[in-house]
C-alpha positions in Angstrom: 21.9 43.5 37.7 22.5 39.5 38.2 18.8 39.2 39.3 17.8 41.2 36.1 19.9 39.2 33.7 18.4 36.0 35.8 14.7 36.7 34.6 15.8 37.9 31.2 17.0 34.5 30.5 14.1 32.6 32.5 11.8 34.9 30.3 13.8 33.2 27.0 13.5 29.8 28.3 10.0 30.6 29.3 9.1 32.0 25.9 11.1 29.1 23.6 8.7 26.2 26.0 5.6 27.7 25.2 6.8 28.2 21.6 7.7 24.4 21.3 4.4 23.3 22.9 2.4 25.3 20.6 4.4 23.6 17.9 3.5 20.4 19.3 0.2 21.1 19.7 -0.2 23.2 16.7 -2.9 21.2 14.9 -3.4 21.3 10.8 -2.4 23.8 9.4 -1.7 25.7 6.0 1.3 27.6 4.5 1.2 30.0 1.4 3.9 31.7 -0.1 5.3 32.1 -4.1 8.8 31.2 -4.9 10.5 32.9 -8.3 11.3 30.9 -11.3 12.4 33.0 -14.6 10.4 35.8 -13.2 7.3 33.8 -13.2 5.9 33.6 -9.6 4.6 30.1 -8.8 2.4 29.8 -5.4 3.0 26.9 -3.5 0.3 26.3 -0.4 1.4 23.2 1.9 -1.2 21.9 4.2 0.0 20.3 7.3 -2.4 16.9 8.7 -1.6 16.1 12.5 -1.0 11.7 13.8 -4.2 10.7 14.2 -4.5 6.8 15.4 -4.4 5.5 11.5 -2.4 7.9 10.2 1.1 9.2 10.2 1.8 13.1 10.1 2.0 14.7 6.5 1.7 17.4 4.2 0.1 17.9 1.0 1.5 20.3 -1.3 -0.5 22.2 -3.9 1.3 24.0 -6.5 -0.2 27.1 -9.1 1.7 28.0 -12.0 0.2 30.0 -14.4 -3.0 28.8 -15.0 -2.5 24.9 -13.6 -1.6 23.4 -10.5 -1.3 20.4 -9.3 -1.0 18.5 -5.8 0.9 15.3 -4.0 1.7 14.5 -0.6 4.9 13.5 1.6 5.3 12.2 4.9 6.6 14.2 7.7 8.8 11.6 8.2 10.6 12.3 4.4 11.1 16.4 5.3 13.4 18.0 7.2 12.3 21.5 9.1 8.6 22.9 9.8 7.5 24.7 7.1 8.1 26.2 3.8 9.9 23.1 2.7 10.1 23.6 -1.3 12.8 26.2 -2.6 12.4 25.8 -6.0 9.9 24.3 -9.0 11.8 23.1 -12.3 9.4 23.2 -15.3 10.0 21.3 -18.8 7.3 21.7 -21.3 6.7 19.8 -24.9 3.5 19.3 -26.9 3.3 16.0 -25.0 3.5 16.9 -21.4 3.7 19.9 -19.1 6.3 18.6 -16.3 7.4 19.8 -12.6 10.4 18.9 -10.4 10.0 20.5 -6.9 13.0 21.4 -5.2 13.2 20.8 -1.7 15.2 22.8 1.4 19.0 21.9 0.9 18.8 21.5 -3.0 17.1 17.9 -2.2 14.8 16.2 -4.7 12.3 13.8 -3.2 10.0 12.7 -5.3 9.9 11.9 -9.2 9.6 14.9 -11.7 5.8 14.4 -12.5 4.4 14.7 -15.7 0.6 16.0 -17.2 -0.2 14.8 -20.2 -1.6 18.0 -22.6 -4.6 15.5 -24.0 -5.6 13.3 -20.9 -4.6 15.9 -18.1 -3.5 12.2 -16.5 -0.5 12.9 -14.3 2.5 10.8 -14.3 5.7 9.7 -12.5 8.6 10.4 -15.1 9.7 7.2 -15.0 6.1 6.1 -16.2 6.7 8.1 -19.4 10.1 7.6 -20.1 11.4 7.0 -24.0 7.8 8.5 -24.6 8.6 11.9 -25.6 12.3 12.3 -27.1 12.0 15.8 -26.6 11.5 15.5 -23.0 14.1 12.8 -22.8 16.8 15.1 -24.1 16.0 17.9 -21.4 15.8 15.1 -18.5 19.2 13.8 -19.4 21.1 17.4 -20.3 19.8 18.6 -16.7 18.4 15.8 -14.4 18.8 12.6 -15.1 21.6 12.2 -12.6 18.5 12.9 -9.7 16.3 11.3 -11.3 17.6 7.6 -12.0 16.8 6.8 -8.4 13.4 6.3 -9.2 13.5 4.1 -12.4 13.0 0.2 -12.1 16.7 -0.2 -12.6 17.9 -2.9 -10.9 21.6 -3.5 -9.2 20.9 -7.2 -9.5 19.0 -10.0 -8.2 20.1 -13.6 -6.1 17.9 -16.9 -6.4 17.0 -18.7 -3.4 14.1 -21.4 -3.2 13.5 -20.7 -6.9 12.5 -17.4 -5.7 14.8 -14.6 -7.4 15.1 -11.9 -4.4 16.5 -8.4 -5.2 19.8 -7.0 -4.1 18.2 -3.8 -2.9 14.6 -4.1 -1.1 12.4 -0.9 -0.3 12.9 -0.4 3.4 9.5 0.9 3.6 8.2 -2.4 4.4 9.7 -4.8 6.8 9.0 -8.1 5.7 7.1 -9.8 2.8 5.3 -13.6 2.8 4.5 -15.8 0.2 2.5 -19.3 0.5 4.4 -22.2 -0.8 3.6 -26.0 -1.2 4.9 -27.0 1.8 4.3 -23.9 4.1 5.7 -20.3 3.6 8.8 -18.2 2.5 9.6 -14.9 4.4 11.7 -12.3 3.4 13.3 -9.5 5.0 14.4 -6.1 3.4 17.4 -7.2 3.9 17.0 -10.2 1.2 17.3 -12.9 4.0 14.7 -16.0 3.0 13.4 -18.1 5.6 11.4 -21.4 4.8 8.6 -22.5 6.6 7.2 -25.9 6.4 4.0 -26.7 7.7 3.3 -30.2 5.6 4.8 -32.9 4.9 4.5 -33.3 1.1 3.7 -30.8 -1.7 -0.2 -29.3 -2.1 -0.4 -27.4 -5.3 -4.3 -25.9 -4.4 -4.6 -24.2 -0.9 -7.5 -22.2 -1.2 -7.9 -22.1 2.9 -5.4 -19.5 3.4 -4.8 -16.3 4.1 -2.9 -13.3 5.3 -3.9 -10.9 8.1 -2.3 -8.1 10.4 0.6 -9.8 9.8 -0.2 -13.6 10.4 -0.4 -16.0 7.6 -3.3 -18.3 8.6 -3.9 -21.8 6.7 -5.4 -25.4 6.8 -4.0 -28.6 7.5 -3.5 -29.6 3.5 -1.9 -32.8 5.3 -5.2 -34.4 5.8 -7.0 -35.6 2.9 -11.3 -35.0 3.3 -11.7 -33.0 6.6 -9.0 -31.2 8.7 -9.3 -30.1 11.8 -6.4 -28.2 12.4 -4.8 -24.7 11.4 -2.1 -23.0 11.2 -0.9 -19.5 12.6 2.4 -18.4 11.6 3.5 -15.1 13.0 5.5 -13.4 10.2 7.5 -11.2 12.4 9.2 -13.6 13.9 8.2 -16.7 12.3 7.0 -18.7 15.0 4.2 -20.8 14.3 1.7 -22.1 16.2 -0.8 -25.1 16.0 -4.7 -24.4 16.1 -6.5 -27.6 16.9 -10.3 -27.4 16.3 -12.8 -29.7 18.7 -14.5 -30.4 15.3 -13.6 -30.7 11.7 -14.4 -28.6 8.9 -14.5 -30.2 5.3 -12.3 -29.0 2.7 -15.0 -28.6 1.0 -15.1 -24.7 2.7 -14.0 -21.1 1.5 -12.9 -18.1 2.9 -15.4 -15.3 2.7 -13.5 -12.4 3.7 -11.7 -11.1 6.8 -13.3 -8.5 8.7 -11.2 -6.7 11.5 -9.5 -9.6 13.2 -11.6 -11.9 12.1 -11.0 -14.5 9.3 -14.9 -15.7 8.0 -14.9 -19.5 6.8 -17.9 -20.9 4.9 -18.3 -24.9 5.4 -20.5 -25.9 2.5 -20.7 -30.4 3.6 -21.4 -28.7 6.5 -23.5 -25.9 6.1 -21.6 -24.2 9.1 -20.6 -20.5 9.2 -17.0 -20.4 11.3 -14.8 -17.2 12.0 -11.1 -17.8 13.1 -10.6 -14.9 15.6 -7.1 -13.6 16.0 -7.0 -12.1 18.7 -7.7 -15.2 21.0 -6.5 -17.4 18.3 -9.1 -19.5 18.3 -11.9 -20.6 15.7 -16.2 -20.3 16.5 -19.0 -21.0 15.4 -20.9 -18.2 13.8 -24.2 -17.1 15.8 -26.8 -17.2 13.0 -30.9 -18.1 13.0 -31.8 -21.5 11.5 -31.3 -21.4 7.6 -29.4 -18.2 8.4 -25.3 -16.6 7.6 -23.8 -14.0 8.4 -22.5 -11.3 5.2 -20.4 -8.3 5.2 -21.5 -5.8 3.0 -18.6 -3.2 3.2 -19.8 -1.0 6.0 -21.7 -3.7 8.4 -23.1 -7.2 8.9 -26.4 -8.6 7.7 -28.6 -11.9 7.5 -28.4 -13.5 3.9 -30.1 -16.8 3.1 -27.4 -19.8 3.8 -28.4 -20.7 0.5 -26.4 -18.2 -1.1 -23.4 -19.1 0.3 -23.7 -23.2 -0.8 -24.6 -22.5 -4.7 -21.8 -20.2 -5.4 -19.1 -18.5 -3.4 -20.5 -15.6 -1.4 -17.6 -13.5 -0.6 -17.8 -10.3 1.5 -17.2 -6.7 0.1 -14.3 -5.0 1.4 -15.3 -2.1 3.8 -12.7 0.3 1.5 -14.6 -0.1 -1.4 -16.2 3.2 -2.2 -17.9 2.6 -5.1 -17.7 0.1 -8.0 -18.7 -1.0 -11.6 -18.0 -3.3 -13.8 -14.7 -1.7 -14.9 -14.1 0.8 -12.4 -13.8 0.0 -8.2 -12.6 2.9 -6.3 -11.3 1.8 -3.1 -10.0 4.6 -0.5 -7.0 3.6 1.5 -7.5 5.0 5.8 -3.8 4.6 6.4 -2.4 7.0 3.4 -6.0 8.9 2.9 -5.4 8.2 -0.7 -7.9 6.8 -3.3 -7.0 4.3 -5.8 -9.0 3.9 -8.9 -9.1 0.5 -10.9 -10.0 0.5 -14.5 -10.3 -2.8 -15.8 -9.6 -2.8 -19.5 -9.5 -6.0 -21.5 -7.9 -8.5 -19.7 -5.7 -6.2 -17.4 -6.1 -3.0 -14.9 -4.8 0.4 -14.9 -4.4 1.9 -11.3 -4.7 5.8 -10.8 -4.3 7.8 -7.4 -6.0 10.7 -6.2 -6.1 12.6 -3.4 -10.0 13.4 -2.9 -12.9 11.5 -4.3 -13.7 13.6 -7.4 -10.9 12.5 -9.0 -10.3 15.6 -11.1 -6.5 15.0 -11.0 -5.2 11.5 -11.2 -1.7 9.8 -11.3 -1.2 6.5 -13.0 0.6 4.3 -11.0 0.8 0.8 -12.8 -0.9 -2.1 -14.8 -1.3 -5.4 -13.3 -3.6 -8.5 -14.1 -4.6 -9.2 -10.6 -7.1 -7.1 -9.2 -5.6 -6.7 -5.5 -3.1 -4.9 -3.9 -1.5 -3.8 -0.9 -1.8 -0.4 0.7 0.9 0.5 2.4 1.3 4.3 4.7 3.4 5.4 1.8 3.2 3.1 -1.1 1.3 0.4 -2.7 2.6 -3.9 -3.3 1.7 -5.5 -6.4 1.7 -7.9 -8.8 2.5 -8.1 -12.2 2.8 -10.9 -14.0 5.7 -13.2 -12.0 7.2 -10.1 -10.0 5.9 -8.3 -7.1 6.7 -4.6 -6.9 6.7 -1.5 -4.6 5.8 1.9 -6.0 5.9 5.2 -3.9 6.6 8.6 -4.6 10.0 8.7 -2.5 11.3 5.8 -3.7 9.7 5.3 -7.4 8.8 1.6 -8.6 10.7 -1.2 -7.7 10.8 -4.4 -8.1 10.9 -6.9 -4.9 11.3 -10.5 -6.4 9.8 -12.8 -8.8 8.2 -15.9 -8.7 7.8 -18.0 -11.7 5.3 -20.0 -9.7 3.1 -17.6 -10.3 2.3 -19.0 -13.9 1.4 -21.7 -12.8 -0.8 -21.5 -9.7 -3.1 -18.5 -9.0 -3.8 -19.8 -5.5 -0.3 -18.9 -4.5 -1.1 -15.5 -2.2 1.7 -12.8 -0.5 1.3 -10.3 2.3 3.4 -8.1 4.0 4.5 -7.0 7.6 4.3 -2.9 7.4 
């Protein structure tokens, strides 16, 4: 009997390993089931997507109610369990919008009640549209407001430090943000902890020989007045900073094409010499090119262009996310979140929309800005707008970081970020 109740239980054990290994190992995969609401059945299909070496695991969720549906995705990382995560789907309809508020496991609400608008079929984050449609208000505040407020750009207060005014409460989604200054650099934390840099010795208002990559701000000696011929490589995780010294000087009279991989590509007009700063051995080289010759990215590889265009106007490389643009709409697709983020330039300002595929057949605004870059985070996007850089992601809603009123004043001022 003791030998019979022995395997019984080695048979359990046995039978719960394999079970966990084929969780492990379970690959993408796709859930269906309907959930009840008023007697309306709404199906709700969740698509698992494995790690893969850019990526993070996640699930996108595609709702049908009636004759819609709509999709959006969440990181593993945000849910609790393995599958069948939403319990519930809260509806709110006007003549304006057609809203929906899913419900996940434990009564939890994760992401912002999103809106489509009747006319445009654009989606929106509730918080986008808010004061918009008074009929809609008065159902969000009789049954959700209290849920919902964590997602408005409400602030619980700002301090100042370095004229920079630095929020109380940071998204933690990012670990630490950079912005060039005259003198050098200011890093912040998420924990709203400034740290000043200084790299010269007096004030430069124009730095155009600078930039930010994989987490290194990388920028010229401004202390020198014609020709430099050192750099500087300032580590923003841990703010160390370290001196590149060149055997030969470039002239100031030089612009940053682009940075490709590792690899920051410097155009020396006086010169005529193509140089690449390469971060990995942290050193700077002399571009390889045929007499009369540069180098030029052109989003997906490298190719000879005539050094001439590079000396009569600034030749700057395409970015290899770009998957298609016009003049007033780029669509750039993000390989960290899979997402693709459409730019519609109107006037003087943009409009950014999200969407999950590249037909774009359902799009969610996101926000306006002037400058025509962002950042891409795994979960979220940084921005600018106007004199304040913000954070918007589902989970967390948009938010503001800090705000510079330098940024009035001088465009060349440039931030990055350490994800």
């Amino acid at each position: 009997m003791k030998k019979l109740f022995i395997s019984m239980v080695g048979l359990f054990l046995l039978y719960f390993l394999l079970k966990g290994i084929l969780f492990i190992f379970r690959g993408n995969t796709v859930y269906r089931y309907e959930i009840m609401n008023d007697g309306n059945a709404m199906t709700v299909e969740e698509k698992r997507y494995t790690k893969t070496k850019k990526t993070s695991e996640y699930y996108d969720f595609r709702i049908y109610i009636e004759k819609e549906d709509y999709h959006f995705r969440i990181w593993a990382k945000d849910l609790e369990g393995h599958q069948q995560f939403i319990q519930d789907i809260k509806t709110i309809k006007t003549n304006k919008y057609d809203c929906y508020l899913p419900i996940f496991q434990d009564e939890k609400i994760l992401t912002d009640m999103v809106c489509r608008d009747n006319h445009t079929k654009i989606l929106y984050p509730y918080h986008e549209i808010r004061l918009n449609d008074t009929k809609l208000d008065i159902e969000v505040d009789k049954k959700y407001l209290k849920q919902l407020k964590k997602f408005m750009p409400q602030t619980d207060g700002s301090k100042e430090e370095a004229q920079i005014e630095i929020e109380n409460t940071l998204p933690s989604e990012i670990k630490k943000i950079g912005m060039s200054t005259y003198r050098g650099l200011s890093i912040i934390d998420m924990n709203g902890q400034l740290e000043q840099i200084t790299l010269f010795s007096s004030d430069h208002y124009d730095q155009p020989l600078h930039v930010f990559v994989n987490g290194y701000y990388l920028v010229a000696d401004y202390d020198e007045s014609y020709d430099f011929q050192k750099w500087y490589l300032v580590n923003m995780s841990t703010g160390k900073v370290d001196q590149i010294t060149m055997p030969v000087t470039i002239s100031f009279d030089s612009y940053i094409q682009g940075v490709v991989e590792d690899r920051v590509y410097i155009m020396d007009r006086s010169n005529r010499i193509q140089y690449y700063f390469d971060l990995n051995d942290q050193l700077v080289h002399k571009c390889n090119n045929e007499e009369g010759m540069i180098q030029y990215y052109n989003g997906g590889e490298f190719e000879n262009r005539n050094i001439y265009d590079a000396l009569n106007s600034d030749l700057y490389f395409i970015s290899s996310n770009i998957v298609r643009e016009s003049d007033y709409e780029t669509l750039v697709f993000d390989d960290r979140s899979n997402y693709y983020y459409l730019w519609k330039r109107e006037d003087n300002h943009y409009k950014v929309y999200r969407s999950m595929d590249d037909s774009l057949e359902q799009m969610t605004y996101l926000f306006e800005t002037a400058k025509d870059r962002a950042i891409y985070c795994e979960d979220g996007v940084v921005f600018q707008n106007e004199n304040r850089i913000w954070y918007f992601s589902d989970t967390v809603g948009t938010k503001k970081i800090l705000k510079n009123k330098e940024f009035e004043f001088n465009d060349t001022i440039t931030y990055g970020v350490v994800k």
